[in-house]
KOLFIMI-148973 format. One record per residue (C-alpha): residue in three letters; x, y, z. Coordinates in steps of 0.2 Angstrom, whole numbers, plus 5000, padded with zeros to 4 digits. Example, Ala and Ser with C-alpha at 12.3 -4.5 7.8 and 13.67 -1.06 7.14 Angstrom:
<timars>
ALA506249785039 SER506849955036 
</timars>
This chain:
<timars>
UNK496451395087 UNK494951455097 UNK495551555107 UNK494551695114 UNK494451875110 UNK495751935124 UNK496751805123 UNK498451875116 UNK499151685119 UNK498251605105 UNK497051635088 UNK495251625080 UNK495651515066 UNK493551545061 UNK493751725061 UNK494351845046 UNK495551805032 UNK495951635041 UNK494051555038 UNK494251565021 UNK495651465021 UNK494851335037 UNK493351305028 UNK494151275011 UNK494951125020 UNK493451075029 UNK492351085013 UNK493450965006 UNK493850825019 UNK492250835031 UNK492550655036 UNK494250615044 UNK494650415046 UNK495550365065 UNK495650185067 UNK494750055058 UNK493150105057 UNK493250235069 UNK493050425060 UNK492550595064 UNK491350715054 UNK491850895055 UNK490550985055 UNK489750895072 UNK491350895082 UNK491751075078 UNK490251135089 UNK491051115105 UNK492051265097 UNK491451425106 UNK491851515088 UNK491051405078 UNK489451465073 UNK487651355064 UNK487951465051 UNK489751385046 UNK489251235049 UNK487751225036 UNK489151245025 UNK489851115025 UNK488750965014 UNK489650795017 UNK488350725005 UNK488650824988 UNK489150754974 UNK490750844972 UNK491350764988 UNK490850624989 UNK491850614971 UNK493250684980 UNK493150504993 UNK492450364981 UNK493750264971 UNK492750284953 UNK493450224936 UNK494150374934 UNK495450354951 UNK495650154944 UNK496450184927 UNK497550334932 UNK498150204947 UNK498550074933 UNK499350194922 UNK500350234938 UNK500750054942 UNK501049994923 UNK502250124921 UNK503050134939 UNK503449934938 UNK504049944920 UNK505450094927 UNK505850004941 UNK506049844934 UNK507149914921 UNK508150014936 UNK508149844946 UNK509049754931 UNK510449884928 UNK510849864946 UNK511049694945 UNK512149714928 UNK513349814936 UNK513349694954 UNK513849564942 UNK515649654936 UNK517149644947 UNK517249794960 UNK515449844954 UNK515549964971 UNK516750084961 UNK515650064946 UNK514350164956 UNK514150324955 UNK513150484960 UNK511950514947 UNK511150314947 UNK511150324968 UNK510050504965 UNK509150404952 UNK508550224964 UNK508550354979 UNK506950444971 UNK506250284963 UNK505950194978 UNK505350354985 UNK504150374972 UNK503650194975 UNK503350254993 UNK502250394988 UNK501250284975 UNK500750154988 UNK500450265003 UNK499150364992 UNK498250204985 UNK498150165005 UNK497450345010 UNK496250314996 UNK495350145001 UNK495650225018 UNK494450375012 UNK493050275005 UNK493050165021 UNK492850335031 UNK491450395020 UNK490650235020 UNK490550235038 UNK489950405040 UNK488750375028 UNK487550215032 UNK486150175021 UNK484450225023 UNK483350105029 UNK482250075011 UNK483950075001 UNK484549925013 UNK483049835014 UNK483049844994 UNK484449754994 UNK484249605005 UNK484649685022 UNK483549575035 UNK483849695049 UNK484449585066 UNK485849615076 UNK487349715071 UNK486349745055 UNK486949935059 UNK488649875051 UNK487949785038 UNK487449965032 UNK489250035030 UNK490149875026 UNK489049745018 UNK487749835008 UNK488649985005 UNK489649934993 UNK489149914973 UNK489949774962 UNK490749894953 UNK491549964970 UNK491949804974 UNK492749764957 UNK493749924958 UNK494349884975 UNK494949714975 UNK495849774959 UNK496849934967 UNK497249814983 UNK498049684970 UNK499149834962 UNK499349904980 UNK500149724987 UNK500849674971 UNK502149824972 UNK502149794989 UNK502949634988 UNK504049704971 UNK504849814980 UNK505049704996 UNK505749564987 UNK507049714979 UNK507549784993 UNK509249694995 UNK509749754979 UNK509549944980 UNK509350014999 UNK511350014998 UNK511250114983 UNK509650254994 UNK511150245009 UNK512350324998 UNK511550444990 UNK510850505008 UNK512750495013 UNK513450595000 UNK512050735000 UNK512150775020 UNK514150745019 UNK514150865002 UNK512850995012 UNK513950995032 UNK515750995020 UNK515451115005 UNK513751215010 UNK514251275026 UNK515851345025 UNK515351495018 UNK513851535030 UNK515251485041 UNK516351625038 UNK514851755036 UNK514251705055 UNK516251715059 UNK516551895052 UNK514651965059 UNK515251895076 UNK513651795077 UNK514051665089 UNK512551565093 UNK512451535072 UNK514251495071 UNK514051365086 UNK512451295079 UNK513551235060 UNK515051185070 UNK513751075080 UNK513151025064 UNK514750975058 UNK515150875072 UNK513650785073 UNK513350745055 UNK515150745045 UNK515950595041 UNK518050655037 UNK519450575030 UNK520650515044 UNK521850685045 UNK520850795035 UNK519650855048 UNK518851025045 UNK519251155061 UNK519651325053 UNK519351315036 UNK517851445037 UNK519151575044 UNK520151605026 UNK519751715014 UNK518351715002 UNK519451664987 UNK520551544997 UNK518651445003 UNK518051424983 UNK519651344978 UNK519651194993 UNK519251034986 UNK518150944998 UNK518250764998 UNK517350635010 UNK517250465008 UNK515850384997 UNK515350265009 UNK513550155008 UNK513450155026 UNK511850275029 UNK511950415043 UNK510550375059 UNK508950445057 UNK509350565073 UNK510850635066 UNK509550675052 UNK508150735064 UNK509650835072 UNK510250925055 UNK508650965050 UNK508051045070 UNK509751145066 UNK509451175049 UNK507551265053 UNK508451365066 UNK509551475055 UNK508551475037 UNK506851465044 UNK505851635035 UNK505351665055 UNK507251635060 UNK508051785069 UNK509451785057 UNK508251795041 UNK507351955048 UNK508652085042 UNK508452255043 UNK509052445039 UNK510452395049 UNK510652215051 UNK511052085039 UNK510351895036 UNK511351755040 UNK511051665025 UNK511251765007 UNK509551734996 UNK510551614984 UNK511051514999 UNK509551495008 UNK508551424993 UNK510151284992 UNK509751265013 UNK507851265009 UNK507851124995 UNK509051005006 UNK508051055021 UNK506350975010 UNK507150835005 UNK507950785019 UNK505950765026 UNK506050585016 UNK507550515024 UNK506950455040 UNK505650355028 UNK506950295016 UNK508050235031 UNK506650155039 UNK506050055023 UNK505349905029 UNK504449995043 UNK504050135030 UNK503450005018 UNK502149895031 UNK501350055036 UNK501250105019 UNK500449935012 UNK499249905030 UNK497549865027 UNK496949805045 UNK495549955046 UNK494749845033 UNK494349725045 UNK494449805063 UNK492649845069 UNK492949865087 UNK491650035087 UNK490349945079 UNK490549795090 UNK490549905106 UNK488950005096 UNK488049865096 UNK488449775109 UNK489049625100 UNK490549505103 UNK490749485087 UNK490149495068 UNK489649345056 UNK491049305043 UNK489849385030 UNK490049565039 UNK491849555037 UNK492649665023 UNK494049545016 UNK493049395015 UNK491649495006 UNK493149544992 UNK493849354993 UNK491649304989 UNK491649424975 UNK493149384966 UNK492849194968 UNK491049234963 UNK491549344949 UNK492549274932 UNK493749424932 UNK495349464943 UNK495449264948 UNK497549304949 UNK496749434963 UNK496049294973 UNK497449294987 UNK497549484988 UNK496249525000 UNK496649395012 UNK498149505015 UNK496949595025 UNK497049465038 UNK498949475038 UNK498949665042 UNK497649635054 UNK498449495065 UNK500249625062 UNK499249765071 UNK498549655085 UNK499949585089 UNK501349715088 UNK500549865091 UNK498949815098 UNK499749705111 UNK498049595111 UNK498149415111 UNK496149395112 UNK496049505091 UNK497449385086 UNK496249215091 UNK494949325081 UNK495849355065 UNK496549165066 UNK494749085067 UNK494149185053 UNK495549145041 UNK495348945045 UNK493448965041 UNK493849075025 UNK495448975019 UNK494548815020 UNK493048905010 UNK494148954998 UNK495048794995 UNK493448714990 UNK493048824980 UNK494448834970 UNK494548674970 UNK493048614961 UNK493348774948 UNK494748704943 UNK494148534943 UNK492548574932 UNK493948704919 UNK494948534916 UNK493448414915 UNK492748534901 UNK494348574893 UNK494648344891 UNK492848354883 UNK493248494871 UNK494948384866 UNK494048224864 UNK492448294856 UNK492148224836 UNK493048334826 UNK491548334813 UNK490348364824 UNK491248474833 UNK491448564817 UNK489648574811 UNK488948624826 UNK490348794827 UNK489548834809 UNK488048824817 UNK488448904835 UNK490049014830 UNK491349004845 UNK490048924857 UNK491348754859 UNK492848854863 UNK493448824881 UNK494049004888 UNK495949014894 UNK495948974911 UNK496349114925 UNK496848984938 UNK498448954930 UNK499149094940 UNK498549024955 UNK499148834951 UNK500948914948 UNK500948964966 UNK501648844976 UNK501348924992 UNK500449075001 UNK500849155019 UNK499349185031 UNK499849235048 UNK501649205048 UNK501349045040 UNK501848955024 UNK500448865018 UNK500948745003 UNK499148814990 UNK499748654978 UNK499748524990 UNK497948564997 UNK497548604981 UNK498048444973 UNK497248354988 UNK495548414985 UNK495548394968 UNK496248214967 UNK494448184980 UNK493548244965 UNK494348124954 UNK494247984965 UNK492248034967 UNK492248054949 UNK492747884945 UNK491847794958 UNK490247884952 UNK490647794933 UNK491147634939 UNK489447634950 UNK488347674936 UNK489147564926 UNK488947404938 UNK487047454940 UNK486747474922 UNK486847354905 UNK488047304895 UNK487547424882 UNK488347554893 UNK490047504892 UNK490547634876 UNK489847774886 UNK490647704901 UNK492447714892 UNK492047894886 UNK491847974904 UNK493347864911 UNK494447954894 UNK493748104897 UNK494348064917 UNK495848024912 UNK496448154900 UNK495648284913 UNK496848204926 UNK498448204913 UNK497848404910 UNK498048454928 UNK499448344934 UNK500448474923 UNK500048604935 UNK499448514952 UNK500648364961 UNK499448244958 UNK499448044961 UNK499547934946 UNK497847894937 
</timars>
């Protein structure tokens, strides 16, 4: 691609007509992620080219407007992903349920056809491509923000103390507005949540994705080739005839006796009259007999194909009509490796570890490690428990840690990353469960004194401050619903601890009246009942919710 100007082996990609098309895609994507935060600017890296000139390089501004649009998640980008979720989870749902419908009748496997295989085939593919652009999104903006630190007086002006690793703090910590913040945390919660949707599903429609990949490669090796088939037979063009009889052989699945060996060697009428028939199994094919078809499939209707040249004297292989049928299947048969693969498909797709892995800054600054207020999911998990919005969000950014330990152990291979992710979940988690803990200790404390508050006074003062006694609906109820959240392969029960914490705030809660009480006069002994009713009623409130010991 930079070849030089005698070289006859290779090309110039910054010269002539094909610039025009190389900058277009450099002006558009300047910054490129790698690995957590590791990314590479265009424009710098390119001048080790020997054709790449200063000049192409001014043009390219990685700090305009237009694209740094073009890598920010703005409002914009959140309500059309939330459009996309609402409506993706409201067809799948409904998809999910007819499924299960038909599982429910006897011999449902007969009840399955075609058309509602094509149908869950593309649904789940489409749930694929949803999620895996949410990912290359927050991807994105980590790489721009990474590329592009804060100035000095823009990180002082908000609250940057300078120190060490404070390099970091320029592209993580401070870079990031509430409103980025906000918009984050929420597309991560739609990114997990039909994650999980579709992992939980999985048992019910990947049988229904196997045979719809069956039945179009068996339909394409049974039906599609015999006719190309009989056109390589009569031009005497061996290598192609070879090449679909491999095809065949590799990728068809026959009917015990009905095995194809000549049926491409009858006339014209004789082939458009055979009835092919294969069996409608929900067994999937292996994704290298897919690879395999497809390698095959390029070699004959590829445009650069020898057989696709044609000529005065020569004649294509494939007839116009039947390379765009070879084209289409050759597309869509990209997907199926994916599709085969799901839960593979599906972890890359939902993996969030660059959020957290800082191993360039680290090695930048010459740091072991970062303090806990540096790292990217536990400064979501402070802003939503800081915030009074998303609270059904809380858990979605400690997901982070989840794809992080994933990477480090699996792929990474590193024990030492894995004793990192583990201490900073224990510090966050245990964070967290305070936390949440006195929030929802101090919701049913206020929503006990709104119930036993004097209904005529109660009543005076609302004409007087309209609405102001009106406890809000509590967004924890989500969260106490839950019984249990995973964490680095863990099963960690959220109502147990939950419920433990907040029957220590009780406890305190009553030792605190009973100790005022006992030091006080007699005279306190209405207002004494008061807090123990309110005490109590908050206690009856939340042991609908919580596990909690008797009062």
């Amino acid at each position: 691609l930079d070849a030089e100007k005698d070289n006859s082996r290779g090309i110039n990609a910054f010269k002539e007509r094909r610039a025009t098309f190389v900058m277009g895609l450099f002006k558009q994507a300047p910054v490129i992620p790698l690995f957590g935060d590791m990314q590479i600017q265009i424009k710098y890296d390119l001048d080790r080219c020997q054709n790449w000139t200063v000049q192409s390089r001014e043009q390219i501004d990685d700090t305009s407007d237009r694209v740094r649009r073009n890598y920010m998640i703005d409002n914009m980008k959140r309500q059309k992903i939330r459009a996309d979720y609402s409506a993706y989870v409201s067809k799948f749902c409904t998809l999910i349920n007819s499924i299960r419908a038909i599982r429910s009748t006897p011999n449902f496997s007969e009840k399955i056809k075609m058309p509602l295989c094509a149908k869950t085939y593309h649904t789940v593919l489409e749930g694929l491509h949803l999620i895996s652009e949410w990912n290359r999104a927050i991807r994105m903006q980590s790489a721009y923000k990474c590329a592009h630190p804060l100035d000095e007086k823009e990180y002082k002006s908000k609250g940057g103390q300078g120190g060490k690793g404070h390099e970091y703090e320029r592209v993580v910590r401070y870079a990031y507005n509430q409103n980025e913040l906000s918009t984050l945390v929420d597309v991560i919660g739609m990114l997990k949540g039909l994650g999980s949707l579709l992992q939980k599903s999985e048992t019910i429609f990947i049988d229904l994705c196997w045979r719809y990949i069956h039945d179009v490669m068996q339909h394409f090796v049974h039906a599609m080739l015999t006719r190309p088939m009989r056109k390589a037979f009569k031009a005497h063009r061996s290598q192609v005839l070879r090449i679909m009889q491999t095809m065949r052989e590799i990728c068809a699945d026959n009917i015990p006796g009905a095995e194809m060996t000549d049926d491409y060697k009858q006339v014209k009428k004789e082939i458009l009259e055979i009835e092919y028939k294969f069996p409608n199994r929900f067994t999937p094919p292996t994704v290298d007999q897919v690879v395999l078809m497809r390698r095959m499939m390029n070699f004959i209707c590829s445009e650069r194909a020898e057989g696709n040249k044609g000529g005065f004297f020569n004649k294509r292989d494939l007839k116009k009509e039947w390379q765009e049928e070879w084209l289409k299947i050759y597309d869509d048969s990209y997907f199926f490796q994916y599709v085969l693969n799901f839960k593979d498909s599906l972890r890359q797709s939902m993996d969030l570890s660059f959020l957290w892995y800082r191993e360039f800054y680290l090695n930048m600054t010459k740091q072991p490690q970062f303090p806990i207020d540096m790292s990217m999911p536990w400064i979501l998990t402070k802003f939503v428990i800081q915030g009074v919005q998303m609270k059904e969000n809380i858990f979605y950014p400690m997901e982070i840690y989840n794809d992080a330990a994933e990477v480090a152990l699996s792929y990474l291979d590193q024990r030492y990353l894995f004793d990192e992710i583990e201490a900073e979940v224990n510090l966050t988690f245990d964070q967290l469960l305070v936390y949440l803990s006195k929030e929802i200790f101090k919701y049913f404390k206020t929503l006990a004194g709104s119930i036993l508050l004097d209904h005529e006074y109660a009543a005076a003062y609302d004409r007087f401050k309209a609405g102001t006694l009106r406890v809000p609906v509590s967004r924890y109820s989500t969260l106490m619903s839950q019984q249990t959240v995973r964490l680095l392969g863990r099963v960690v029960n959220l109502q147990v601890l939950l419920a433990q914490h907040i029957l220590e705030s009780f406890r305190k809660n009553v030792s605190g009246i009973v100790s005022k009480f006992t030091s006080g006069p007699l005279s306190n002994a209405c207002e004494t009942k008061s807090f123990l009713d309110n005490a109590r009623l908050a206690h009856l409130l939340a042991s609908k919710h919580l596990p909690l010991d008797s009062f």
